[in-house]
N, C-alpha and C positions, 0 to 999 in steps of 0.2 A: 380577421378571420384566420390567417395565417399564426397569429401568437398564440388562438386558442387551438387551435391545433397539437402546437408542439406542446401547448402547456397540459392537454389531452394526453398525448404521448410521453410525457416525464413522468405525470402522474400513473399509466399503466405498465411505464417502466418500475418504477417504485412498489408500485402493486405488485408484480409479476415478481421483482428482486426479493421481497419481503415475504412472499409464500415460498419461495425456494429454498433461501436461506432458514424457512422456519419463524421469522421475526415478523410475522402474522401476528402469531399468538402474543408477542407483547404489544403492549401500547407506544408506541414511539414518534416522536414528534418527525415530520421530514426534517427538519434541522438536523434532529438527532441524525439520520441517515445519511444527509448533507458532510457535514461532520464526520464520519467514520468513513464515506467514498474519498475524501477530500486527503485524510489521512493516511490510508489505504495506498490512493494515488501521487502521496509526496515519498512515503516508502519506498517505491516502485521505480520513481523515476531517481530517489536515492542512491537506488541498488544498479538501475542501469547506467549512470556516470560510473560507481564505482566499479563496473565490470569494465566499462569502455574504458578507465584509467587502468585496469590491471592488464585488460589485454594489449594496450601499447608496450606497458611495462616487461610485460612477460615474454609479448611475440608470438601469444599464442592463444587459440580459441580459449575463452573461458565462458563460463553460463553463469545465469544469474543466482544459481544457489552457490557458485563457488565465490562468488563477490560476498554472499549474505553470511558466508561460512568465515572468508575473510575479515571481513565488518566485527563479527561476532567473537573472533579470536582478539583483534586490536582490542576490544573493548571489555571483553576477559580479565586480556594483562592489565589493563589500564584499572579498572575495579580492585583485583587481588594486590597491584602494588600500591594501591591507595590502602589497603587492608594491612599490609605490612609496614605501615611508620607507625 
């Protein structure tokens, strides 16, 4: 009783997430949805290691867009100097 419950509950999460975001209107498999939260939540907890390494480094509050701002510059240079040989 208890499994269908939650499995009641995942499904009207899914439902609820998917008219919010609009992703109603397509057809999408829950894998597919699976898959993009999954994604979503390894970015996320990417970004929070890397803020919690810069705030050691720094000493000082940082937030998660100045880790993602961070993130995005390293990998900037690293791009452009692969462009340059």
């Amino acid at each position: 009783m208890a499994s269908t419950i939650t499995n009641m509950t995942i499904e009207v999460l899914f439902a609820d997430t998917r008219a919010l975001l609009g992703l109603d209107q397509y057809q999408m498999a829950t894998t597919a949805i699976v898959c993009c939260w999954t994604l979503v939540l390894a970015a996320y907890v990417y970004l929070e290691e890397e803020r919690a390494r810069l705030r050691e480094a720094l000493g000082q509050h940082v937030t998660i867009g100045d880790a993602q701002r961070k993130v995005q510059r390293v990998h900037s240079a690293h791009l452009y100097s692969i462009d340059d040989k």
